[in-house]
N, C-alpha and C positions, 0 to 999 in steps of 0.2 A: 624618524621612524620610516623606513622603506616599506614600500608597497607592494604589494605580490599578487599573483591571480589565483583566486578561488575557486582552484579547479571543482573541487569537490562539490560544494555548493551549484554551481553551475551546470555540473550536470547531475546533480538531483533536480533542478530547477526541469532542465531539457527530459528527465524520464516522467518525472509527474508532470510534465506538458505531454507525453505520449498516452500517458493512463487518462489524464482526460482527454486526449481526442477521441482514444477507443470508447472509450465509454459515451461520449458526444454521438459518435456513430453510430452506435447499440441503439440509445434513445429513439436519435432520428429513422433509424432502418431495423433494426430487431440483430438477433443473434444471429451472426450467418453458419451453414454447415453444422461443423461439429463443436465450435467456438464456444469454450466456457472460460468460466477465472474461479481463481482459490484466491482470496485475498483476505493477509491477515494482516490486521490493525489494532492500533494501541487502543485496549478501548478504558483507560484512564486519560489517554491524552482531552485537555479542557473544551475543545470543542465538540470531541464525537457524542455524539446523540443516540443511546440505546434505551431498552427496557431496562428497570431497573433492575427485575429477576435476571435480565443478560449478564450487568454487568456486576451483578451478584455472583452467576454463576462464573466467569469468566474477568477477573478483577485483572488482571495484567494486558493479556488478549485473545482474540479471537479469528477466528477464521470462516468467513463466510464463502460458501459458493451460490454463484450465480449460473445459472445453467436453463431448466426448465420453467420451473417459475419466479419470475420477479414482477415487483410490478412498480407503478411511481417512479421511474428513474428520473431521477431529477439532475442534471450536470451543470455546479455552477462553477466561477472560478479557482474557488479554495478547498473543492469535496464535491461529495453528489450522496444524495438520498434515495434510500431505495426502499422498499416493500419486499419482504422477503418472507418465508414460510418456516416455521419452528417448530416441528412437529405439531403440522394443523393451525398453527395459531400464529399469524400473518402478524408483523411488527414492524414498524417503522425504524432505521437506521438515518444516522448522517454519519459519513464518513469522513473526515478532513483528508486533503491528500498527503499533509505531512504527518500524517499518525498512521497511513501504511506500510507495513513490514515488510511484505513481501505480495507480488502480484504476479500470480503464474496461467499460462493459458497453456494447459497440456495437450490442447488438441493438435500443439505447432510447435510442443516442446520450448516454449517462450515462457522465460520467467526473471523477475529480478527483486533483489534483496534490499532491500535497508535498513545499515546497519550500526546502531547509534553506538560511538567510542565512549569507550570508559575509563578514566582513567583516575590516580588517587587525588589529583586536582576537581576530580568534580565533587568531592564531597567539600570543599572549600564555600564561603558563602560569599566571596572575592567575585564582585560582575566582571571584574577584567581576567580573574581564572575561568570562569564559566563560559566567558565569549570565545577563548582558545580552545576549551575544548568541547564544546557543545554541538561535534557538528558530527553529519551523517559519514558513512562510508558506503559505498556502492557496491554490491555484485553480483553475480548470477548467482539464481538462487540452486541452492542443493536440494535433488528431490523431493519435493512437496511430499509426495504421493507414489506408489506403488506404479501407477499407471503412466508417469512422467517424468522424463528424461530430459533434464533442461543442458543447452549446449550452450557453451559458450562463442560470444562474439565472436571471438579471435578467428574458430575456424571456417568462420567465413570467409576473412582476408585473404588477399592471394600473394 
C-alpha cells in the first residue's frame, strides 16, 4: 500500500488552527475595530451543544454571529463556548471546530468554507469506504451576506 500526503486534511487542520487563534485573541483582548464573524455550523454534529428549541429550530444548521454582544467565550482545543443573544434570551453554545461550515469576517472581506464530499460510496456501511471518503474539502467562501465580498488567496500572490 503506498503512502500519500493528506493535503486536504492538513490544511483543514492549519485553518481551524487559525479560527482558534482568532478567537483565542477575541477572548483575551475583545473585538477590535469593525471585526465581526458569521459562522455556520453543523449543529447535528455529536459534539455541539445548543438549546434544544435551537436545534429544533435549525436541525441541519445554523449561523451564528458574533459582533456586539457575546459573552462566556470560552476557547479550548477542539471548539469554543459562547453566550450569545436570541431574540432577548441569552443561550449557551459549544461549538466544535470540525462541525464549522463556513467562518467569514466581512469587515476584511475574510472568509472560508468547509466543504464535506459526497459521494455514492458514503452511503456504503464499509469503515474502509467511509475512511476514503469521509473528508473535507477547503474554499473560499461565496458571499455569506449582501454586505460581504470574500476574495480569494490567490490574489494576493504575486
Amino acid at each position: 500500500m503506498s503512502r500519500s500526503i493528506d493535503y486536504g486534511n492538513l490544511m483543514h487542520e492549519a485553518m481551524r488552527g487559525l479560527i482558534r487563534k482568532v478567537l483565542q485573541d477575541i477572548s483575551d483582548n475583545g473585538l477590535p475595530g469593525n471585526h465581526h464573524f458569521f459562522i455556520t455550523f453543523d449543529t447535528s454534529h455529536p459534539d455541539a451543544e445548543l438549546a434544544d428549541w435551537l436545534s429544533d429550530r435549525y436541525p441541519d444548521e445554523m449561523t451564528v454571529v458574533m459582533q456586539h454582544w457575546y459573552d462566556g467565550l470560552d476557547v479550548t482545543p477542539d471548539g469554543f463556548a459562547i453566550t450569545l443573544n436570541f431574540g432577548d434570551a441569552p443561550e449557551p453554545l459549544y461549538i466544535p471546530y470540525d462541525a464549522i461550515r463556513t467562518f467569514v469576517d466581512p469587515s476584511v472581506e475574510f472568509g472560508l468554507r468547509f466543504e464535506q464530499q459526497e459521494t455514492e460510496e458514503d452511503d456504503e456501511t464499509d469503515d474502509n469506504a467511509l475512511d476514503q471518503t469521509d473528508e473535507d474539502e477547503l474554499e473560499v467562501a461565496e458571499e455569506p451576506s449582501k454586505d460581504a465580498e470574500i476574495v480569494s488567496l490567490d490574489s494576493f500572490r504575486k
